[in-house]
N, C-alpha and C positions, 0 to 999 in steps of 0.2 A: 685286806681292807676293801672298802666298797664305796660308791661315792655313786646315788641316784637323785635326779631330780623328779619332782611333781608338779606341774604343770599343767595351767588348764583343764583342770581336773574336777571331776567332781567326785566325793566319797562320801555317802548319803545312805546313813539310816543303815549301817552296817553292824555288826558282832564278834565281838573279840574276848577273851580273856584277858589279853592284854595289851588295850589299846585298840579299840575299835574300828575306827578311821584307819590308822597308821600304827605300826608296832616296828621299833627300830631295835635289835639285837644282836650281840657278838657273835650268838652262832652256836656250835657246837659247845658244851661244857667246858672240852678240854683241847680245844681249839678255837679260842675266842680272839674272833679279828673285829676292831672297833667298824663301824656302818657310818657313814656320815648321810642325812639325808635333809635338801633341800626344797619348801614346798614355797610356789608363789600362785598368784593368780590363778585359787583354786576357791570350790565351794565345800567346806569342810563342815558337817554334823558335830557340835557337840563341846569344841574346843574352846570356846564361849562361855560355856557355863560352868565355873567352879562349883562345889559343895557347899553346904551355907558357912558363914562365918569367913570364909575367905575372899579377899578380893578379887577382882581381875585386874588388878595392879600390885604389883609388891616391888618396893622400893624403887618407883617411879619406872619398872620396867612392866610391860604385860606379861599376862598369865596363859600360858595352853592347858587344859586340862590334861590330866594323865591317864582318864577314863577316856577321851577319846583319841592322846595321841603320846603312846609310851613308849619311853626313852631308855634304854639300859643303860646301865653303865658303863664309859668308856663309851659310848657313843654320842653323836653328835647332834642334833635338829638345828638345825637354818628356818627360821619359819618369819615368811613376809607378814607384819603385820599389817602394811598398808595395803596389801593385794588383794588377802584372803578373806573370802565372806562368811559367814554360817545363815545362811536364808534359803529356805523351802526352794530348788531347785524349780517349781512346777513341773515336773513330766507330764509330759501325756502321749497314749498309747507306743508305753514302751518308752523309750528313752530319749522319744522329741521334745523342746522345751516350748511351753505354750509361750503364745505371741500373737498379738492383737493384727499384725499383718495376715494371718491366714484366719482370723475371726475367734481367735479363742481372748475373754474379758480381759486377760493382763499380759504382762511379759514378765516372762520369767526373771531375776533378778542376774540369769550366767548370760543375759543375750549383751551382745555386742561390751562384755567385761573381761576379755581377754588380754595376752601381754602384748599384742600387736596385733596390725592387720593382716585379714584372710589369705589377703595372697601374695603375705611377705616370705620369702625363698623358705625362713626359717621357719615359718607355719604351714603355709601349704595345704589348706584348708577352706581353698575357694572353688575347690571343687566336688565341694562335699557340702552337707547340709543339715541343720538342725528344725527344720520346720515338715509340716507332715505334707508340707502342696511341693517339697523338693526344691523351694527357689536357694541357690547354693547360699553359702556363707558370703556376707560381704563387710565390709566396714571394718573394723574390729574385731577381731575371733571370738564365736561365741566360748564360753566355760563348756566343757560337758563332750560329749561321746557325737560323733559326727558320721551319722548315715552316706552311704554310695549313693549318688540318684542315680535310680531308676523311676522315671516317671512313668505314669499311667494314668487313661484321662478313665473319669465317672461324668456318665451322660444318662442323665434322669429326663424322660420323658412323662406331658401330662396328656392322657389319651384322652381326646374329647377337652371341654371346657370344665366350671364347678370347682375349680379349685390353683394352689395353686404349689409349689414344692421350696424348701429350703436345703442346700442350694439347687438353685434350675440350670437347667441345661447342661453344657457339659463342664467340667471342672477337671484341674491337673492335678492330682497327688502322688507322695515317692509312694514304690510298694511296698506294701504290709501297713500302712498307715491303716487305720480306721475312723471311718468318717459314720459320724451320725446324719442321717437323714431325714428329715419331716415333711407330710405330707398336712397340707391344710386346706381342708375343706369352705364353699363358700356358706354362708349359714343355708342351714336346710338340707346341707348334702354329710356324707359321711362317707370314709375310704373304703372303696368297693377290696382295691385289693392290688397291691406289687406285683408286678410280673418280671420274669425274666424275657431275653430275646424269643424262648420255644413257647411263650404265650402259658407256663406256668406258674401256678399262682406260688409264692413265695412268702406273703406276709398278709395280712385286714388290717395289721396296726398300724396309728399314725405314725408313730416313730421307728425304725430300726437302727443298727449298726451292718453298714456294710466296710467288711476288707478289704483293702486296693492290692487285688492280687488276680493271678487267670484264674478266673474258674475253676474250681475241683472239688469241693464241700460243702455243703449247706449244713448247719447244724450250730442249737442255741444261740439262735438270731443274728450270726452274725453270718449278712450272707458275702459270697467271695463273689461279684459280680461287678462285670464292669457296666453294665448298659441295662437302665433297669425303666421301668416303664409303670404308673400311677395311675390308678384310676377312678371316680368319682362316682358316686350315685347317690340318688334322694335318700334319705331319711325314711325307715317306713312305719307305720302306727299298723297295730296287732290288738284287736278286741278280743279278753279274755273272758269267758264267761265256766260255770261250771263248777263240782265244786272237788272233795280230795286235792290231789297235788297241780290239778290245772293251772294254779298260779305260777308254783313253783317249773313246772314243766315249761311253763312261756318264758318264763325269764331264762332259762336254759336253751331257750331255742333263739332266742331273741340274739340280733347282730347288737354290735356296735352303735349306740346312738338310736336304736328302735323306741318306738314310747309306745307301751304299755298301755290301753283303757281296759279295766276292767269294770 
């Protein structure tokens, strides 16, 4: 026999033959030992929504789906009704849950919906973290997969005046988080260009994704850089005259935000 618990848990958007979420079985064919298995204070996909025609109450008890959490025979489920959510976890980048403390619009529905707090003996979980800037777990345990910190600061520099960066200055995130960065220009001006500390150029777009990580990579915009550096210049106007592909060649030459007279 077997006897597991689930726990603060999240099982999200998973694939099963039998039982997606959770599949509880005897075992071998001809070795079949009953599995007892308890879930509380968890965010579960699926176990919410029966097939049409059926309730999610039958006989003033609730209903688990069997599509996302399947029971064999001779086996047992324990499942907290009052604990267990089925709501959109929000991830982001990777398996941090969004939260209005580090700037992302909402908080995830697993933050601080755990079975106790972070740094009770039997959680232990205050030194660990769910957010992408590494501030550890506090209050109440978040639901959901808990990152090591390891912090790392991003320091975005605006060379010159003309503009101005989101976020500025330097900021702390765990590593491997990925942080989006914008540069905004003042009217009239437009992004000369991201550089790295060796004064190479990196990006012309307003926006990128950079990775909180050392250095070693550059590749499909996401750069791995901790100290990055913005920079500003005017707007420039380009008189086209001429005729064949002249237009078309200006517009191919033409920066970011250039205006065209022809």
């Amino acid at each position: 026999e077997s006897y597991t618990d689930v726990i603060n848990s999240i099982l999200w958007d998973n694939l099963g033959n039998d039982g997606a979420q959770i599949s509880i079985a005897t075992g071998l064919e001809f070795d079949q030992r009953p599995s007892t298995v308890t879930v509380s204070y968890s965010d579960i996909s699926g176990w919410r929504d029966p097939p049409e025609g059926v309730p999610k109450r039958t006989n003033g008890a609730e209903w688990v789906d069997p599509n996302a959490v399947f029971v064999d025979a001779g086996c047992f489920l324990d499942w907290d009704f009052n604990s267990i959510i089925e709501a959109n976890p929000l991830f982001v980048n990777g398996y941090y849950l969004s939260q209005k403390a580090v700037g992302q619009m909402t908080d995830s529905p697993c933050v601080d919906a755990g079975s106790a707090a972070a740094s009770s003996p039997d959680i232990g979980m205050y030194q660990y973290t769910t957010r992408i800037d590494g501030v550890s777990d506090a209050y109440i345990v978040d639901i959901g997969y808990h990152y090591v910190i390891d912090l790392l600061d991003l320091t975005i520099t605006v060379v010159g005046e003309n503009g101005t960066v989101e976020p500025g200055g330097t900021t702390t995130y765990n590593r491997d988080a990925v942080v989006t960065v914008r540069a905004i220009p003042d009217p009239g001006y437009r992004v000369k260009g991201w550089y790295d500390v060796n004064d190479v150029l990196v990006s012309i777009e307003a926006t990128l994704e950079v990775v909180i990580s050392i250095p070693t990579v550059i590749s499909n915009f996401k750069f791995q850089i901790l100290n990055l550096f913005v920079e500003f210049e005017l707007r420039g106007t380009t008189e086209v005259s001429g005729g064949g592909d002249a237009i078309q060649m200006a517009i191919d030459a033409a920066k970011n935000g250039e205006t065209l007279i022809v």
